[in-house]
C-alpha positions as CSV (number, residue, x, y, z in Angstrom):
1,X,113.2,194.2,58.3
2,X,116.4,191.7,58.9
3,X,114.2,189.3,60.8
4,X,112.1,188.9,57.0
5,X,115.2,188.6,55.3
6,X,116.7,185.8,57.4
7,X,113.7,183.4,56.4
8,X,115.2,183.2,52.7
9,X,119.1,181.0,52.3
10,X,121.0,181.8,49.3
11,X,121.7,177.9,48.9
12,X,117.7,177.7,48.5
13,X,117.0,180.4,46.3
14,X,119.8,179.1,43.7
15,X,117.7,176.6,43.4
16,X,114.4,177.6,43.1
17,X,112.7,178.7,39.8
18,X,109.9,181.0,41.1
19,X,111.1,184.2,41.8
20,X,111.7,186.8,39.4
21,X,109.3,185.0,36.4
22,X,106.2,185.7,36.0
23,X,102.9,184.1,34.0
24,X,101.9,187.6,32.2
25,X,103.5,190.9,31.8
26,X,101.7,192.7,34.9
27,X,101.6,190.3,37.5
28,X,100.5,190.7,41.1
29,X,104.0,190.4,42.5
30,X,105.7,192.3,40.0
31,X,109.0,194.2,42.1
32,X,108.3,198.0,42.0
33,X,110.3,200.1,39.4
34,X,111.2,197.3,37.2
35,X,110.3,196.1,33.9
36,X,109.4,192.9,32.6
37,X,110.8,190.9,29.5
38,X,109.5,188.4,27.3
39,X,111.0,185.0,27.7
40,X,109.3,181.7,26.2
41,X,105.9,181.9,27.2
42,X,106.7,183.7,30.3
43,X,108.3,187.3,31.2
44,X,110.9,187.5,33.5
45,X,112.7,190.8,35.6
46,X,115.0,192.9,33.2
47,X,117.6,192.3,36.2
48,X,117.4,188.7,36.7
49,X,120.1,186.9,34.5
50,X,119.1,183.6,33.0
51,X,122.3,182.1,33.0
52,X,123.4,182.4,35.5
53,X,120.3,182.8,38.0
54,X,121.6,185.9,39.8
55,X,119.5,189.7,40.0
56,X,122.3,192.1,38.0
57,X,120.8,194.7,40.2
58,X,120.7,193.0,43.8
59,X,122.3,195.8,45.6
60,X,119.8,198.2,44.1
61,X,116.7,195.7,44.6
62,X,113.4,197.0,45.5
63,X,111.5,196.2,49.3
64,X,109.0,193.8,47.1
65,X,112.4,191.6,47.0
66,X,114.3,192.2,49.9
67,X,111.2,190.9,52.5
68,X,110.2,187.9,49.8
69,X,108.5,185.8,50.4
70,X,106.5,188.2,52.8
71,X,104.2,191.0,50.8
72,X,101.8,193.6,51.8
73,X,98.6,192.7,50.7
74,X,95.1,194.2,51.1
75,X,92.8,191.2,52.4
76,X,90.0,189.8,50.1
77,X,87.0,192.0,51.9
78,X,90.0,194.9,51.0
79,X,89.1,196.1,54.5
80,X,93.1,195.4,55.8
81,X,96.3,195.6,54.8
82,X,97.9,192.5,56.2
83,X,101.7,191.3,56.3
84,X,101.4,188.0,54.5
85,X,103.5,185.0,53.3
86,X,103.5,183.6,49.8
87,X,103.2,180.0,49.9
88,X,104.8,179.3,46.8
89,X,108.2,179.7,47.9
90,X,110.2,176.8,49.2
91,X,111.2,178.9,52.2
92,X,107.6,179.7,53.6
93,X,108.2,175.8,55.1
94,X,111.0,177.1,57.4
95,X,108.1,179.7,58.9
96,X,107.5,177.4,62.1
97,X,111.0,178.0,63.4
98,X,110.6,181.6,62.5
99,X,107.6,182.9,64.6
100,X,109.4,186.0,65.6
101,X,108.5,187.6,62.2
102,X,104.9,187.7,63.8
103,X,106.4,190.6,66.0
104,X,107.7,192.9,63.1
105,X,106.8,196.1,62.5
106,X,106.7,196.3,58.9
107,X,105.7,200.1,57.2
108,X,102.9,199.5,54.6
109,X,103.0,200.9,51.6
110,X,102.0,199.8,48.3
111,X,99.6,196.7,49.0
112,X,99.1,194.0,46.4
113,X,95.8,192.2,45.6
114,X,95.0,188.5,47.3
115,X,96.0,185.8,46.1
116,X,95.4,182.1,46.6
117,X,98.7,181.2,47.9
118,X,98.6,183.8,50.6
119,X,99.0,182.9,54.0
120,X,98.0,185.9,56.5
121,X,100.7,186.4,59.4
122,X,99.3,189.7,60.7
123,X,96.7,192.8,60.5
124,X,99.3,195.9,59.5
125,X,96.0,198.4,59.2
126,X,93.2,199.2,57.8
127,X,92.3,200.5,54.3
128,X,88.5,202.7,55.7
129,X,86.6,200.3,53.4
130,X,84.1,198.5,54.9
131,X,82.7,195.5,52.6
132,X,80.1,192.5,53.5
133,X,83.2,189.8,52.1
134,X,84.7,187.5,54.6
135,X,88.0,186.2,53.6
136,X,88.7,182.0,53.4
137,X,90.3,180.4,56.2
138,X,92.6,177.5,55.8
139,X,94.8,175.2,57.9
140,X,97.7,177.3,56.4
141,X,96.5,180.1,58.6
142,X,97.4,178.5,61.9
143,X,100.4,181.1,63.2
144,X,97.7,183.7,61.8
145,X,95.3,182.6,64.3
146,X,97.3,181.7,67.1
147,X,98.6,185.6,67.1
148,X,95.5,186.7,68.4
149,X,94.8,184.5,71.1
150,X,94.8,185.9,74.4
151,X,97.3,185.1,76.0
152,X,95.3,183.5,79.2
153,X,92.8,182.0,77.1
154,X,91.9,178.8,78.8
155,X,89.1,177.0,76.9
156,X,89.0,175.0,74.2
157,X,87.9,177.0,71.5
158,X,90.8,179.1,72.0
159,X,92.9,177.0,70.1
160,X,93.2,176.3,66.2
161,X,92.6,172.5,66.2
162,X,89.6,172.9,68.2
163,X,88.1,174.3,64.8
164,X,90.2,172.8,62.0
165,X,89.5,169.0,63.2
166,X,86.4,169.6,62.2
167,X,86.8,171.3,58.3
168,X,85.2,168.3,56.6
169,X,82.0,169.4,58.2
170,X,82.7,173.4,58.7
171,X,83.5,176.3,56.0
172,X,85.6,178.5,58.2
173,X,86.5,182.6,56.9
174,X,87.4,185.3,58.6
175,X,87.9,189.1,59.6
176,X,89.2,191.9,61.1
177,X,86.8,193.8,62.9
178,X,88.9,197.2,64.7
179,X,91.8,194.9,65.4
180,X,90.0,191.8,66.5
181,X,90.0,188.5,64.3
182,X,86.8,187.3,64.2
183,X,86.2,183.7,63.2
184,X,83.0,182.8,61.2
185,X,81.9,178.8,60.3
186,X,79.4,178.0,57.9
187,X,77.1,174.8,57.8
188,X,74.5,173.4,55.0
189,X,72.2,175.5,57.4
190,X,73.8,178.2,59.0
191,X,76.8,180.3,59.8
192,X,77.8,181.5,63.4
193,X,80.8,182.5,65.3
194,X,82.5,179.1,67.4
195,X,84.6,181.5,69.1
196,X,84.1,185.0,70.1
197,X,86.6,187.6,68.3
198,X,90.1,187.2,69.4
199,X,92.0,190.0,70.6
200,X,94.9,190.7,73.6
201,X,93.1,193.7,73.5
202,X,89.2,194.2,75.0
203,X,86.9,193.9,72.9
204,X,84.0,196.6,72.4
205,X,80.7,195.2,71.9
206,X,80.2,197.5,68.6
207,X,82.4,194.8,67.6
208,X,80.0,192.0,68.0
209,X,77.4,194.0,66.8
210,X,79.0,193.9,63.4
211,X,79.6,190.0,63.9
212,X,75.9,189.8,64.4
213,X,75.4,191.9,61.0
214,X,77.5,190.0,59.1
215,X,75.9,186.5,60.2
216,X,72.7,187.8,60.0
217,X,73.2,189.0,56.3
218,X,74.6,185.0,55.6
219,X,71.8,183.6,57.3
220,X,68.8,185.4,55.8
221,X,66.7,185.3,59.0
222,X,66.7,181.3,58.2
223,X,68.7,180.6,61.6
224,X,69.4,182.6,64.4
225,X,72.9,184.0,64.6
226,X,74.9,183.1,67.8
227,X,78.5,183.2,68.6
228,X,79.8,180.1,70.7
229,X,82.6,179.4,73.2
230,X,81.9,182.5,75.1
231,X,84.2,183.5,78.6
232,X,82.1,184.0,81.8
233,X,83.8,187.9,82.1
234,X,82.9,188.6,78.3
235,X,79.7,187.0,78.5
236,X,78.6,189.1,81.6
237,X,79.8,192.6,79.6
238,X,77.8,191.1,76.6
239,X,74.6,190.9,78.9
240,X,75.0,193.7,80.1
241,X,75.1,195.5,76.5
242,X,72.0,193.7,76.0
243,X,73.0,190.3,74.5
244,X,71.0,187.6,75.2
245,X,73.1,184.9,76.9
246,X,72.7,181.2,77.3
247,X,75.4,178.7,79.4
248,X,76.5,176.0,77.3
249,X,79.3,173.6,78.9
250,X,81.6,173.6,81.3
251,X,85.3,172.5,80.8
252,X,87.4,170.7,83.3
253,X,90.5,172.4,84.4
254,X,93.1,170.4,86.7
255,X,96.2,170.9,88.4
256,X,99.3,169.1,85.7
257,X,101.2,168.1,88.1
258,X,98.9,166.1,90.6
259,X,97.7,164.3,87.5
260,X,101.6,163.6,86.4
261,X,102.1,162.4,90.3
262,X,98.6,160.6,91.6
263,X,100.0,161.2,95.1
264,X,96.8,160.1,98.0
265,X,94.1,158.1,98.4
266,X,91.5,159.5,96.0
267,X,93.8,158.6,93.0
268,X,94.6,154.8,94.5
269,X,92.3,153.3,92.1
270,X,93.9,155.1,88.8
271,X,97.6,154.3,90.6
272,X,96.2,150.3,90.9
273,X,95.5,150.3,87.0
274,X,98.6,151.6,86.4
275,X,100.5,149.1,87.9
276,X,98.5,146.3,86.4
277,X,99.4,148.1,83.4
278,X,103.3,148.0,83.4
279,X,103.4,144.2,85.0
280,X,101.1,142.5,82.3
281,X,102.7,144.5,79.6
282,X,105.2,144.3,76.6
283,X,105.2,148.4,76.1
284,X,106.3,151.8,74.8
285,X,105.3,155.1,74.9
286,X,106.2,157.0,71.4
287,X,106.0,160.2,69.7
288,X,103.1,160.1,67.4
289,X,104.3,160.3,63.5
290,X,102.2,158.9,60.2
291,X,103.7,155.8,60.7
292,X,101.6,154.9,63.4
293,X,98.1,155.9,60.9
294,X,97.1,152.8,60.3
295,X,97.4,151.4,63.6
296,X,95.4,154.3,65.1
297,X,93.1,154.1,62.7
298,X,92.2,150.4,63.8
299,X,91.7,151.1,67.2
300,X,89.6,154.3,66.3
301,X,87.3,152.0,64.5
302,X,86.9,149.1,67.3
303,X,87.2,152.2,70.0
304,X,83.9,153.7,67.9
305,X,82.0,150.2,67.9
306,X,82.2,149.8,71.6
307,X,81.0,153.5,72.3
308,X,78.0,153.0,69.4
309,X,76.9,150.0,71.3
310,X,76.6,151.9,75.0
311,X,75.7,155.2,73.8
312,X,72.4,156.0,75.6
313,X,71.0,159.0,74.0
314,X,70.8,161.3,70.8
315,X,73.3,163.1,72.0
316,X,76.2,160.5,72.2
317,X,75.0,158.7,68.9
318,X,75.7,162.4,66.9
319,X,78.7,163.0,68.6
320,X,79.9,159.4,68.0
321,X,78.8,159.2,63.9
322,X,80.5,162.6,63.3
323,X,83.6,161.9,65.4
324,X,86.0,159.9,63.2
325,X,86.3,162.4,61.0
326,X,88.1,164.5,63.4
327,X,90.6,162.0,64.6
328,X,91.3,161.4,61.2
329,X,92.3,165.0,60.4
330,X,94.1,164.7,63.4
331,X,95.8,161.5,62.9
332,X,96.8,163.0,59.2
333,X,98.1,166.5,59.9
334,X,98.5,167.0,63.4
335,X,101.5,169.6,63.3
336,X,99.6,171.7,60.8
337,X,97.1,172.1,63.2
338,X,99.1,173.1,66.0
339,X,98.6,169.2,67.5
340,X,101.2,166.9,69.5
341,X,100.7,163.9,69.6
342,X,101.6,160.6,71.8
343,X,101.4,156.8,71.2
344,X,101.1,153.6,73.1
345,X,101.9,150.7,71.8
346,X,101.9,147.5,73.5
347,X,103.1,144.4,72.1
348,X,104.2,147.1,68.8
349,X,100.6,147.7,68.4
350,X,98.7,150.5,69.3
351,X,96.6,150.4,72.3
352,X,96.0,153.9,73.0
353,X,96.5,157.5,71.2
354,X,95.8,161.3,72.8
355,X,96.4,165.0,71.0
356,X,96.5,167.7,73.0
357,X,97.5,171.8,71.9
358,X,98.6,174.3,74.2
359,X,96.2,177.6,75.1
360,X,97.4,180.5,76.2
361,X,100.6,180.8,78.4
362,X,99.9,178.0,81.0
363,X,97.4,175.7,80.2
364,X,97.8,172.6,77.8
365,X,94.5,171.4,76.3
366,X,93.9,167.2,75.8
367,X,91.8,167.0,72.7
368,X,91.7,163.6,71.9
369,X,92.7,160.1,73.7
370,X,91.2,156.8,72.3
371,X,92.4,153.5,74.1
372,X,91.8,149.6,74.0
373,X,89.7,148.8,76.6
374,X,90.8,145.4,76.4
375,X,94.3,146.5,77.9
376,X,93.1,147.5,82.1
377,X,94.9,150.5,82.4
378,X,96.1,151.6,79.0
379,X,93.9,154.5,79.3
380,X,94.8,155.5,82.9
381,X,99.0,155.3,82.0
382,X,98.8,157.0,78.6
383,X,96.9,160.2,80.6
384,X,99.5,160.3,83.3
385,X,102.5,160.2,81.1
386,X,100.8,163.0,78.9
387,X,100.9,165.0,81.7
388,X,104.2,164.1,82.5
389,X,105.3,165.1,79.4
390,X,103.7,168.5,78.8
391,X,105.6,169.7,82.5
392,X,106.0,173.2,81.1
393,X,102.5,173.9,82.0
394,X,100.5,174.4,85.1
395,X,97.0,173.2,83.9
396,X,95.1,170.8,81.9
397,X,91.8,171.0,80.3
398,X,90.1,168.1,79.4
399,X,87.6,169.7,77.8
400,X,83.5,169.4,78.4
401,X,81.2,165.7,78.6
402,X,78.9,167.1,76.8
403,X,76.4,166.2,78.5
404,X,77.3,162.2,78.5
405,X,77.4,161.0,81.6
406,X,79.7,158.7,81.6
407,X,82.5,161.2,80.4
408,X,81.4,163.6,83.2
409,X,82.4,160.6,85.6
410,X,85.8,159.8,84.3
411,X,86.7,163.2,84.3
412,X,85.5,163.6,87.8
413,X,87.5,160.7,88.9
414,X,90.5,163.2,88.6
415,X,89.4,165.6,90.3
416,X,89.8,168.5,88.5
417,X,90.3,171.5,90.6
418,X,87.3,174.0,89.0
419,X,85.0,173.5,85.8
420,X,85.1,176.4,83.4
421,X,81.7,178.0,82.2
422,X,81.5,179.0,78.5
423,X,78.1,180.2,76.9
424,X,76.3,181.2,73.6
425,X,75.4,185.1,72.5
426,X,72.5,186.1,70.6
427,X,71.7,189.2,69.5
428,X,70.2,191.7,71.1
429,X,66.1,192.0,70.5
């Protein structure tokens, strides 16, 4: 309880004019065993005193108070009771610095109805119903997400921004299926799962049997249901449940500190470039912040010419006209995604940008770089000091080609130390 009341300052709620009034005379968030008042066109608590801004009865207050801005709530499929955070209140800002509210074990009773400024923190328990609703994701929702990722989660998908980078394209929701979270994105065409349900815990395939029955009644037999961004373990347990399974990528997983050092021979080449780099150059390396948009934004768009004009297949021209849209989202709210970010600048321009997130305990994730290719080496350098920077964990994951060639051979040229399988799910026949 006193790690929810810590989150509110008495400075900050002095001057703040949401709590205790209210829009109608039975509001959502109305605090249990007291009545409301008429004032203006609004009602306010019969304890709160309007001049001077204080509760009359704060000794006496009710739990609805003492944990606000955190509630109860029963989800929107009213299938959990979750503890949640009401994003109205000028406090719910200081959350980040506050994550160990995530760990709380909070008694439910009395759960309020959803509303749109909820932000889910954590499952509590289920209510026994059992609806067909999914409930709305939202970039709000990242510390939600993030506390049930597996702790050695090492893929991509495993991480927030994988997903949210992409919501201009994607309608993401969500549920709790027997204590997993279970992440659903929808398309003009189709919804499917882009990462299998999340848990610490393992997870029963009766649970991705209801996944499959909830895409299934979403997609109308129009598409095929699948769940994405599967682990080799879970995807040998699905198969042999009777899944049908299908190998999709592989991610590149390398050792940090070899590509902070570039100690030997077989990185002599990336060491060369590096050099070249730091003698012809007027630079800095920089923490990436809005004022650096613009500038990123320029090199995205001559960065995305020079790719458009080499890409050799379908594949790369897709992956290349839907791209942007991802760095932008990255570029314009990196730390609500979960994102850090690094600059370049050479000459106070910016010749190269990368966003990376971590997953799990010990492995960092590089999601994005983009560099001038005009500038030999700017590439090479930002890469290594990346790695340099990040020296809390023990891998990097660059991610999969895709298919693209040339990708596959820049990332071999670091030699990463294993590739990581991941692979698709159907249903069962």
């Amino acid at each position: 309880m006193e790690k929810l009341i810590k989150l509110t300052k008495q400075e900050l709620c002095a001057k703040c004019d949401i709590c205790c009034r209210f829009p109608d005379e039975k509001p959502n968030l109305k605090p249990t065993g007291f009545k409301l008042k008429k004032h203006g066109e609004m009602f306010v608590c019969e304890a709160f005193d309007l001049n001077t801004g204080k509760c009359l009865k704060y000794s006496k207050r009710p739990l609805d108070c003492k944990i606000y801005p955190f509630a109860m709530a029963k989800s929107i499929d009213k299938e959990s009771i979750m503890l949640i955070l009401d994003d109205l209140c000028p406090a719910a800002k200081e959350l980040d610095t506050n994550k160990q509210i995530l760990n709380t074990n909070i008694k439910t009773r009395n759960p309020i109805e959803w509303e749109e400024t909820f932000v889910p923190l954590k499952f509590l328990k289920k209510t026994g119903a059992n609806t067909d609703i999914l409930n709305p994701m939202r970039v709000s929702d990242l510390l939600f997400f993030n506390s049930y990722i597996p702790k050695t989660s090492n893929l991509s998908a495993f991480s927030f921004a994988y997903h949210f980078t992409w919501e201009d394209f994607f309608k993401f929701s969500w549920k709790i299926i027997d204590g997993a979270l279970c992440v659903f994105a929808r398309d003009i065409d189709n919804t499917f799962m882009p990462v299998p349900p999340l848990s610490d815990k393992k997870v029963k395939p009766a649970v991705f049997e209801r996944c499959f029955e909830l895409m299934d009644i979403q997609n109308k037999g129009k598409t095929e249901s699948r769940i994405e961004n599967i682990p080799k373990e879970t995807a040998g347990e699905l198969e042999k449940a009777g899944f049908r399974i299908a190998k999709k990528d592989e991610e590149y997983i390398y050792e940090r500190k070899k590509l902070e050092l570039l100690s030997g021979d077989k990185y002599k080449h990336i060491r060369w470039l590096i050099n070249t780099f730091e003698k012809e150059n007027d630079f800095t390396f920089e923490d990436y912040s809005t004022k650096y948009l613009n500038g990123c934004a320029d090199l995205l768009f001559k960065w995305l010419e020079e790719k458009r004009k080499k890409a050799v297949n379908d594949n790369e021209q897709f992956l290349l006209k839907n791209i942007d849209k991802a760095h932008k989202r990255a570029l314009l709210e990196p730390q609500a995604l979960g994102l850090e970010g690094k600059v370049l600048l050479v000459n106070n321009k910016v010749a190269a940008y990368t966003f990376g997130t971590p997953l799990g305990k010990d492995t960092f994730c590089v999601m994005f770089e983009v560099s001038d290719h005009n500038i030999k080496g700017a590439s090479q350098y930002i890469f290594m000091k990346m790695a340099g920077e990040f020296s809390k964990y023990k891998y990097f994951n660059t991610m999969g080609d895709e298919g693209i060639e040339t990708l596959r051979a820049n990332k071999l040229h670091y030699h990463p130390i294993k590739t990581v399988p991941e692979f698709i799910s159907y249903n069962k026949r």
